[in-house]
Backbone bond lengths (Angstrom), bond angles and torsions (degrees), N, CA, C in turn:
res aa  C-N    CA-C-N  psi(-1)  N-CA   C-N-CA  omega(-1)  CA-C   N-CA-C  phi
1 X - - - 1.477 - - 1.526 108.87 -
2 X 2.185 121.07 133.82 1.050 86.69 179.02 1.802 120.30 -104.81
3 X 1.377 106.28 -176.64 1.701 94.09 -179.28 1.411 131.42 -31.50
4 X 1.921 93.49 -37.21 1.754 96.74 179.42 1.186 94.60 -81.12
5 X 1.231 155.27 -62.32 1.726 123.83 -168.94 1.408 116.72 -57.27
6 X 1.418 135.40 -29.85 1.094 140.56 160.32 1.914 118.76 -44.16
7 X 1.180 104.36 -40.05 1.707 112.25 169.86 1.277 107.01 -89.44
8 X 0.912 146.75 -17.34 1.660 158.88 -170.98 1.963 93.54 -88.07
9 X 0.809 116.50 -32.18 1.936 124.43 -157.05 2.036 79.73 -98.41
10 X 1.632 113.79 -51.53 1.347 110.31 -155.89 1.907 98.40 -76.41
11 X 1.120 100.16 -9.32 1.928 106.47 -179.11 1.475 93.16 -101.37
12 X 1.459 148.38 -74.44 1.034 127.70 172.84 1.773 132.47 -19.63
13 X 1.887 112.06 -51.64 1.041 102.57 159.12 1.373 157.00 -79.74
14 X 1.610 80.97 -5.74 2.165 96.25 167.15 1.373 108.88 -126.41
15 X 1.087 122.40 88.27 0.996 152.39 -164.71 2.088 94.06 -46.47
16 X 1.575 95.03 -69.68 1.462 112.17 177.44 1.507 108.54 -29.59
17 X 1.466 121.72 -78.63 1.447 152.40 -164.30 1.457 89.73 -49.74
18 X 1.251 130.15 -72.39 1.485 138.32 161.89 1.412 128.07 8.10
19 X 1.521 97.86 -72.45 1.194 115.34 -173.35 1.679 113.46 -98.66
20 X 1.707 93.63 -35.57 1.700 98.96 170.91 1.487 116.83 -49.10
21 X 1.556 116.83 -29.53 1.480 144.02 178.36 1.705 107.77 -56.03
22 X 1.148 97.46 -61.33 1.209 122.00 -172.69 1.934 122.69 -68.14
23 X 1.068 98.75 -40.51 1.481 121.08 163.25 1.476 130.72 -58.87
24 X 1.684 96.16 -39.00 1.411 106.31 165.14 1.748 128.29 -86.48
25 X 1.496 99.05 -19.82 1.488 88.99 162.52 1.599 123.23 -96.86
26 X 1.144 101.82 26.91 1.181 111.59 160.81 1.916 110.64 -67.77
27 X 1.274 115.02 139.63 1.211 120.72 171.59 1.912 134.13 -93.93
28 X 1.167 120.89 103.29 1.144 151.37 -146.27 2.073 100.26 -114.39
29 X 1.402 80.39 143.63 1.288 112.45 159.40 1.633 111.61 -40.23
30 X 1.262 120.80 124.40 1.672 119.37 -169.48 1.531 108.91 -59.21
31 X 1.377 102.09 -41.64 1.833 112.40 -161.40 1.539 104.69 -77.10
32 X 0.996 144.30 -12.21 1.468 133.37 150.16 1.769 128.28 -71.76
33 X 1.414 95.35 8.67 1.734 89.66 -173.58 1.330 146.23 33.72
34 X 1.028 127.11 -134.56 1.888 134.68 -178.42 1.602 85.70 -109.89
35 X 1.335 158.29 -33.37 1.139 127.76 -148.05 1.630 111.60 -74.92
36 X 1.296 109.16 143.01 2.002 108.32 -162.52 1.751 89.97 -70.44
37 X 0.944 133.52 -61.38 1.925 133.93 160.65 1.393 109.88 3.47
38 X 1.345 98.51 -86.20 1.442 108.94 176.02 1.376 132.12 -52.98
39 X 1.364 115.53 -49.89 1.143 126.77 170.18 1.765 124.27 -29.41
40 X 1.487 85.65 -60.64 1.641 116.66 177.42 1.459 101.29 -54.57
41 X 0.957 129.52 -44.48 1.367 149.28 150.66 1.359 128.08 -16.71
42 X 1.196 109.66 -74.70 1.627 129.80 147.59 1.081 122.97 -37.38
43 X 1.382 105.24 -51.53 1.630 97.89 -167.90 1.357 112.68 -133.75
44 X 1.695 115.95 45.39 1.330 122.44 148.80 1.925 107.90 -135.89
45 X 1.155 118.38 -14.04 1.122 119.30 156.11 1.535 150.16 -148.00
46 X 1.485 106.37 -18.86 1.925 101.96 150.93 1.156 108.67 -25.77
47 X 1.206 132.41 138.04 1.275 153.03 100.74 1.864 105.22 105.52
48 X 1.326 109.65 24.38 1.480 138.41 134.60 1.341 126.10 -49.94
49 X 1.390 125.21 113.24 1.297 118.89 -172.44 1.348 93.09 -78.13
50 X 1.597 130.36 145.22 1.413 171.44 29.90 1.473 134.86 28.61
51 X 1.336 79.84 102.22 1.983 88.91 -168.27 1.380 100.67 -131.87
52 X 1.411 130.34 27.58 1.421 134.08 -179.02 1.804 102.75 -96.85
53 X 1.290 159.11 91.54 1.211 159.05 133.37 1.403 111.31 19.01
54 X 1.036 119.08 -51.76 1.380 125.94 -172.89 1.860 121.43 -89.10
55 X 1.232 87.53 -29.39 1.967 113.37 156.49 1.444 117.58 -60.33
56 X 1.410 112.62 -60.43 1.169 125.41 -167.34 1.741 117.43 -79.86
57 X 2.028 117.48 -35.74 0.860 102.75 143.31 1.670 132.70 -57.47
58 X 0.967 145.47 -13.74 1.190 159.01 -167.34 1.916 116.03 -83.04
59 X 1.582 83.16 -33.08 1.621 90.87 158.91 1.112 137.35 -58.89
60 X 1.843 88.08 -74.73 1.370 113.22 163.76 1.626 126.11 -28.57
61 X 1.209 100.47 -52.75 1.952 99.77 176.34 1.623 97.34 -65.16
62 X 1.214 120.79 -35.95 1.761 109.83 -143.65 1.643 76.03 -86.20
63 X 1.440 156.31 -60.12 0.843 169.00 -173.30 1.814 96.49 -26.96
64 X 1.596 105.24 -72.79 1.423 112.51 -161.59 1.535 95.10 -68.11
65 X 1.420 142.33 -22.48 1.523 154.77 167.42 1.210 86.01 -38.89
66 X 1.412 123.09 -82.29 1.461 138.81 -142.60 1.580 92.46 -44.29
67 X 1.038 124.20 -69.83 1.740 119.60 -172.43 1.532 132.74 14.50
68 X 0.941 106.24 89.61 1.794 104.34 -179.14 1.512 97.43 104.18
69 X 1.303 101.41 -33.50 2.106 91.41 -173.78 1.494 114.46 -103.14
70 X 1.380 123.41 -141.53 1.697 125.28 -154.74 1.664 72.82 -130.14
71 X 1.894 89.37 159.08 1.677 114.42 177.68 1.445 80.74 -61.07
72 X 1.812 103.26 -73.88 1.612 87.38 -146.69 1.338 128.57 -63.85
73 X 1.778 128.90 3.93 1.034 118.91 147.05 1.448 118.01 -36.20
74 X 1.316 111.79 -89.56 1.541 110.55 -163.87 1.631 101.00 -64.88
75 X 1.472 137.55 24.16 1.197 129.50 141.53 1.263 129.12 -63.58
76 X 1.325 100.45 -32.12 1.565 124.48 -159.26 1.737 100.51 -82.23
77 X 1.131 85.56 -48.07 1.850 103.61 176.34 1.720 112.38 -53.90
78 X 0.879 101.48 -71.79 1.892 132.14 160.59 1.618 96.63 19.93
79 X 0.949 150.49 -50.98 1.370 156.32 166.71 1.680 112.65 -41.44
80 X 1.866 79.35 -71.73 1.360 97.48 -174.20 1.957 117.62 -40.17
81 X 1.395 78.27 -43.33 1.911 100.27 -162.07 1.794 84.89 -58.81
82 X 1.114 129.82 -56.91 1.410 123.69 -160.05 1.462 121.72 -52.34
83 X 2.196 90.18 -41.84 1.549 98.73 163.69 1.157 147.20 -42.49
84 X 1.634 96.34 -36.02 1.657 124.50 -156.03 1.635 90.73 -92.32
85 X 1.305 121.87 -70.37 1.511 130.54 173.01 1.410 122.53 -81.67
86 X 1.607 108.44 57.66 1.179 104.36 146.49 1.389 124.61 76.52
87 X 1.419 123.32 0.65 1.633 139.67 -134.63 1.720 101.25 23.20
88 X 1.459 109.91 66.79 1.520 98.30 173.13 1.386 116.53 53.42
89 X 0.770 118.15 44.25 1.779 116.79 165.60 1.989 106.01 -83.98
90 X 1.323 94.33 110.85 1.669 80.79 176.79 1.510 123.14 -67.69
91 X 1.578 96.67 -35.82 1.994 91.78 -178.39 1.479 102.93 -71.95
92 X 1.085 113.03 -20.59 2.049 100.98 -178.71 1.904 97.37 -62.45
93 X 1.743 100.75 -68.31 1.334 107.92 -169.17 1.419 126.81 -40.12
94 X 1.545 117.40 -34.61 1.359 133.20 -178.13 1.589 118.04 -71.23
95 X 1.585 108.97 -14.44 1.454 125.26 174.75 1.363 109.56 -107.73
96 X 1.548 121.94 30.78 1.404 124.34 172.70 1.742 110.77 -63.56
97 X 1.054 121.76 177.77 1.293 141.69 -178.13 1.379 115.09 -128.80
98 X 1.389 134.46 155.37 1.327 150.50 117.32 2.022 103.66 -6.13
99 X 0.616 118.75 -48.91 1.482 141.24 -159.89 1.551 95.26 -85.05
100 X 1.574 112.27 -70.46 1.876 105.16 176.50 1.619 108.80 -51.65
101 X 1.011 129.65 -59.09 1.489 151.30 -167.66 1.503 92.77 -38.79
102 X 1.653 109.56 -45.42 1.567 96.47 -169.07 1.846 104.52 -97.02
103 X 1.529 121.00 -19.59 1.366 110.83 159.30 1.989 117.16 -64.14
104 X 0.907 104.65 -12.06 1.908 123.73 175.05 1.617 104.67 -65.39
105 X 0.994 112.19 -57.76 1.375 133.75 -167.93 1.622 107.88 -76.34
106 X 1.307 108.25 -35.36 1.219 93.71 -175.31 2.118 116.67 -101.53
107 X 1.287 85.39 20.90 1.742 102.26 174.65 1.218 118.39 -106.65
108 X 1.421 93.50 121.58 1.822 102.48 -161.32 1.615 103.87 -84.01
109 X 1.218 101.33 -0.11 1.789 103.45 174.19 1.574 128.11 -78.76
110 X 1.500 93.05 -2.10 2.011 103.09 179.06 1.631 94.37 -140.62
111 X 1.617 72.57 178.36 2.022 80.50 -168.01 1.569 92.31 -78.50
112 X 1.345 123.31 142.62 1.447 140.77 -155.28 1.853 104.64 -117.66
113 X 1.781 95.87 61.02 1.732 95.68 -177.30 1.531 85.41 -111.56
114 X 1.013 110.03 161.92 1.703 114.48 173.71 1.801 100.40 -100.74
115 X 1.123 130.92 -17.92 1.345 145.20 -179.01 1.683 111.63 -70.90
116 X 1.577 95.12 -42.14 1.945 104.77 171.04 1.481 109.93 -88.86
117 X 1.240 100.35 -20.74 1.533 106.74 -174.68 1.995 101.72 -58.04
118 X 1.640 103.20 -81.42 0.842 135.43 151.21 2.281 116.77 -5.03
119 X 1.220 75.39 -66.96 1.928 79.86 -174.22 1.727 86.86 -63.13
120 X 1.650 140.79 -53.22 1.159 120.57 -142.08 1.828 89.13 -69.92
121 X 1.063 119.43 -43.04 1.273 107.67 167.67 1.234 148.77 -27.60
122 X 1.192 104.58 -52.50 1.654 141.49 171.24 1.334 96.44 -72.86
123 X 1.044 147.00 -46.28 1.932 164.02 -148.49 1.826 94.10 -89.34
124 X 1.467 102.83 -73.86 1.626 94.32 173.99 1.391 121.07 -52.74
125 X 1.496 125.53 -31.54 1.368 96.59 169.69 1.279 133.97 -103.33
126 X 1.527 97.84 30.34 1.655 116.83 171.91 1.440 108.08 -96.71
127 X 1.841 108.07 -37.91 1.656 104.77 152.00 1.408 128.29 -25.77
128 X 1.347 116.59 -63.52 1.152 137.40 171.02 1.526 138.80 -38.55
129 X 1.424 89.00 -44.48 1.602 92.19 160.71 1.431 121.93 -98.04
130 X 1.442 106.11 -3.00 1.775 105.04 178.02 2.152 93.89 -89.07
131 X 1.097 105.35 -2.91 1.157 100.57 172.67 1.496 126.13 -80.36
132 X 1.628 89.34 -51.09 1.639 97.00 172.73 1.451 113.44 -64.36
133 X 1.417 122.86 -33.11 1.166 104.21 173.13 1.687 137.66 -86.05
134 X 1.652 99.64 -21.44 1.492 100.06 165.29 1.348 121.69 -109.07
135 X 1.337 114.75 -6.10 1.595 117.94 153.41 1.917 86.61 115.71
136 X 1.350 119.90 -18.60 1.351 100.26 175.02 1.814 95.86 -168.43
137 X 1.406 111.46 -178.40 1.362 93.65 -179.46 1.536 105.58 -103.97
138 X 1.739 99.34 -11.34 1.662 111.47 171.92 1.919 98.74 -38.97
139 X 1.517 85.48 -79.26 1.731 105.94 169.90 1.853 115.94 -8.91
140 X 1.305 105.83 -63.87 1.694 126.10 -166.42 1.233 116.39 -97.96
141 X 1.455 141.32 -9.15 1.580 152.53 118.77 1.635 116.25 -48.27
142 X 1.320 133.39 -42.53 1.069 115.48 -130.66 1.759 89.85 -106.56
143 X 1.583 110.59 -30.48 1.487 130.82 174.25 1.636 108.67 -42.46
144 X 1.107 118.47 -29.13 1.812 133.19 179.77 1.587 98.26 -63.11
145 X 1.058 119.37 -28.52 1.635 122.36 161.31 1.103 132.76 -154.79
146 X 1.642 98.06 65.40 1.172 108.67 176.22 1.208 147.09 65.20
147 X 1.514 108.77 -8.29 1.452 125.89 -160.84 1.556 119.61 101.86
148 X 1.645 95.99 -19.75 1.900 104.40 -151.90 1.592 109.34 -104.47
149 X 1.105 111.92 106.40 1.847 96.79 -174.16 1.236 104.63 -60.89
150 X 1.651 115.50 130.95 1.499 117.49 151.41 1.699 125.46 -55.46
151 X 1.606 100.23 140.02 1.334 107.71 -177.03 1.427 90.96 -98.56
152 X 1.139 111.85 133.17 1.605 126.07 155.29 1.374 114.14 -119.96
153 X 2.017 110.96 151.10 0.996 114.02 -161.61 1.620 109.74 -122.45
154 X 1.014 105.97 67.90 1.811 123.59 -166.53 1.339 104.82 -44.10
155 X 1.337 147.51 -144.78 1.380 130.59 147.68 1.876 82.45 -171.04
156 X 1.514 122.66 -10.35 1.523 115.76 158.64 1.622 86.01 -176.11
157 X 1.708 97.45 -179.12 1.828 110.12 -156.79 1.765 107.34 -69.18
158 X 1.347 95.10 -23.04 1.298 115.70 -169.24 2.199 99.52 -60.76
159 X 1.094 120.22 -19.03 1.227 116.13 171.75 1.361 115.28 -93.50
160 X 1.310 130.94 -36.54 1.403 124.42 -172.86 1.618 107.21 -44.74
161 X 1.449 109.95 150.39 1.248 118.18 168.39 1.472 119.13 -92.47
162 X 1.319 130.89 135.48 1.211 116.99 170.11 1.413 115.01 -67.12
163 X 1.523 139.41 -33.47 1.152 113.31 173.42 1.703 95.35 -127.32
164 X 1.681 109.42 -172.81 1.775 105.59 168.56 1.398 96.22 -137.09
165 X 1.422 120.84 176.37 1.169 114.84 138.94 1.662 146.92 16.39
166 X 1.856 78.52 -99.67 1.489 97.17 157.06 1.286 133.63 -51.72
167 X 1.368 121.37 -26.80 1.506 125.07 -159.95 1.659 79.99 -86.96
168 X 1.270 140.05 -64.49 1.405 140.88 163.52 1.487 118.34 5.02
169 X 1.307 110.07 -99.88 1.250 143.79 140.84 1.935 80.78 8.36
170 X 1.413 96.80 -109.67 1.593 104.91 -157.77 1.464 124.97 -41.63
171 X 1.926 96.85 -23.04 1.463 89.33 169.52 1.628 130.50 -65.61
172 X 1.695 85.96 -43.52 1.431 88.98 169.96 1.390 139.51 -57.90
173 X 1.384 102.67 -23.20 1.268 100.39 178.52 1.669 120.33 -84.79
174 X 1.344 98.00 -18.90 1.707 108.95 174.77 1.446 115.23 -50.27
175 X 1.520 98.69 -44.56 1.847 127.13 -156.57 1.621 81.19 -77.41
176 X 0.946 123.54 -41.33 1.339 108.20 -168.82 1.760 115.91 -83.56
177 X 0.592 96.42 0.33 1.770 120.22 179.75 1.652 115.53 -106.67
178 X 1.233 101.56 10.56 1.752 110.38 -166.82 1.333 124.25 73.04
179 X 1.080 110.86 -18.47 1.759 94.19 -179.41 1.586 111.93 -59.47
180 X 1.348 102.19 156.86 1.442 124.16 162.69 1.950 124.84 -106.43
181 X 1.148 116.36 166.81 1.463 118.43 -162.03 1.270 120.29 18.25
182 X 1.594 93.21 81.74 1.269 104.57 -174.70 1.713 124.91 -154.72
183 X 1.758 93.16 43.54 0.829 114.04 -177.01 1.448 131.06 -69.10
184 X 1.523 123.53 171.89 1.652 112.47 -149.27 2.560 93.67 -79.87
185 X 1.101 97.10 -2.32 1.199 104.38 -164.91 1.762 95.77 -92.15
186 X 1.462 108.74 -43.75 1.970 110.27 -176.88 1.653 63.06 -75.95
187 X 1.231 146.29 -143.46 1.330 168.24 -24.24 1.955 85.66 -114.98
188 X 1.139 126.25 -20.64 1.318 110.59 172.29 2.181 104.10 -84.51
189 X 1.366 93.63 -44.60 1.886 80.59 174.89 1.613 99.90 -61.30
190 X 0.826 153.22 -59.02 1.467 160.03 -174.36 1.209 100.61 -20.07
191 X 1.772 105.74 -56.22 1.913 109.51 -159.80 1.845 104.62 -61.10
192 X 2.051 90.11 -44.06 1.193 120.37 -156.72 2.054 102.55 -57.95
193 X 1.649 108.30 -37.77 1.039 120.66 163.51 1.736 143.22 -68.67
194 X 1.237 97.09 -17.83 1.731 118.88 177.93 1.695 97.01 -113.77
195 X 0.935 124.85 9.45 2.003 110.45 161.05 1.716 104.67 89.43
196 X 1.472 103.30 1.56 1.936 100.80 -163.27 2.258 83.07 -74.06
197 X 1.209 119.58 -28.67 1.470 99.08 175.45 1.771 97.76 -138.94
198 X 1.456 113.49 134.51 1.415 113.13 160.73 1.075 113.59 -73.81
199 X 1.667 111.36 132.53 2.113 103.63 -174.59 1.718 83.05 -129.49
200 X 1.054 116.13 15.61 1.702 113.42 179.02 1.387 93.49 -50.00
201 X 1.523 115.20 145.60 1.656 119.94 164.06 1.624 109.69 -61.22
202 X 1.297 127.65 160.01 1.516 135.14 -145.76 1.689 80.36 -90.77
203 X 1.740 118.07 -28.41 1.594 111.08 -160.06 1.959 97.16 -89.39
204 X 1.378 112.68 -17.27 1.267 93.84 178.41 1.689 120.57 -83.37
205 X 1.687 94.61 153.59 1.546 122.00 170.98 1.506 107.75 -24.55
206 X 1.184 130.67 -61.51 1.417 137.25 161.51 1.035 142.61 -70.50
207 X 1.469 122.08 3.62 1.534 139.89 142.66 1.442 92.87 -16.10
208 X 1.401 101.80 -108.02 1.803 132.68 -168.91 1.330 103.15 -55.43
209 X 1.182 151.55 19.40 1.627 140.01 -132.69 2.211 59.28 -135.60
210 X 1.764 96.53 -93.46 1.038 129.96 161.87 1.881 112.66 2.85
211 X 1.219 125.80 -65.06 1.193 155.96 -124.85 1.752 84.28 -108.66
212 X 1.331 107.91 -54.74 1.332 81.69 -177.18 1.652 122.43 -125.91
213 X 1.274 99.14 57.00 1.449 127.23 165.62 1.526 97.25 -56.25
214 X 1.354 113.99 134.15 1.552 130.83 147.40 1.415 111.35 -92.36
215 X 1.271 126.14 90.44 1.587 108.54 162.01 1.305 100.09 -119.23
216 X 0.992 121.43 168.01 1.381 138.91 -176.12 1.734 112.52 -91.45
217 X 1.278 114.20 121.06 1.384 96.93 163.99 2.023 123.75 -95.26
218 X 1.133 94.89 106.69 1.702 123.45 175.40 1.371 102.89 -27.56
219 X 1.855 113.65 -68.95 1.426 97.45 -172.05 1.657 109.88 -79.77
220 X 0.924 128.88 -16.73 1.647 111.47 175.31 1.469 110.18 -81.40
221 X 1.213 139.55 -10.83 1.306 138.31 173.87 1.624 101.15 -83.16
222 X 1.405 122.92 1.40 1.545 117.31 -177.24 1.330 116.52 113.30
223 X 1.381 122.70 -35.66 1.420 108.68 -151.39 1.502 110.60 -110.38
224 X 1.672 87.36 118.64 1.890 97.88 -157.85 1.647 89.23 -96.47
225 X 1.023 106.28 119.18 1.886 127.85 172.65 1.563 82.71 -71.65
């Protein structure tokens, strides 16, 4: 028997190992590394367009969280955070208390600043009025381009920009609307994280995967949730 039918018999019978094998030499974006977290990460949702309200706020906080620390920190957290806030419910969050703020603080399952605490607070009920006025925040995010995610053609990490234009633009206009951490640098990972631009490297698996997604955009077809 030769080696290749011999590895062919040892992949047939572990099905897992097989494909787990196979999955990892797949070629990926540098900045997610070997950790299986992250990975999963990469390549079931970065840079997926997101048009769910309740998704996208969900960024936004975990985004302005991240500050000073690593994604996959507050990846790791990511559970916790849903627990603690409600799974992102903006009308719950926006009716916080003096009282939540200090059950917030004292949960070792999220990052424990009273400053992030605080802005997601302040943030959901800035949701709220970008709702009433554009009918969703899908609607009032997604208008920054048109509806259309930009394709970018990275060729390694060393090109991405930390912020653009656009990411500018939206910060400012957030800040002026009350939100907090929501700077033009979170609001470019934000875009980079909800699908509004693909920054996948041109050599990774999810370049083209990415690229030629059909989704529909909800609020430019009309329908304001």
């Amino acid at each position: 028997m030769t080696n290749q039918s011999t590895q062919l018999i040892v992949g047939m019978k572990d099905k897992t190992l097989f494909v787990g094998q196979e999955k990892n030499l797949k070629k990926r974006c540098q900045w997610c590394g070997t950790d299986a977290l992250y990975m999963a990460y990469h390549d079931e949702e970065w840079g997926v367009p997101v048009h769910d309200d309740r998704r996208l706020f969900e960024f936004l906080i975990l985004e302005g969280a991240q500050a000073g620390l690593s994604w996959l920190t507050i990846l790791k957290k990511r559970e916790n955070y849903r627990k603690a806030f409600h799974d992102f419910d903006c009308e719950h969050i926006a009716r916080y208390t003096e009282e939540d703020i200090t059950r917030l603080l004292s949960d070792s399952g999220i990052v424990r600043n009273r400053l992030k605490i605080e802005s997601a607070i302040k943030n959901a009920r800035g949701v709220l009025a970008i709702q009433e006025e554009y009918g969703s925040l899908d609607a009032y995010l997604w208008r920054y381009v048109d509806g259309i995610p930009k394709q970018n053609s990275w060729r390694s990490m060393a090109e991405l920009p930390a912020t653009t234009a656009v990411s500018d633009m939206m910060s400012k206009d957030l800040k002026k609307r009350g939100f907090n951490f929501v700077g033009a640098t979170i609001c470019y990972a934000f875009m980079q994280a909800i699908g509004m631009v693909n920054d996948h490297a041109t050599d990774c698996f999810r370049y083209w995967e990415i690229r030629k997604l059909k989704i529909p955009n909800k609020a430019i077809d009309g329908d304001k949730r």
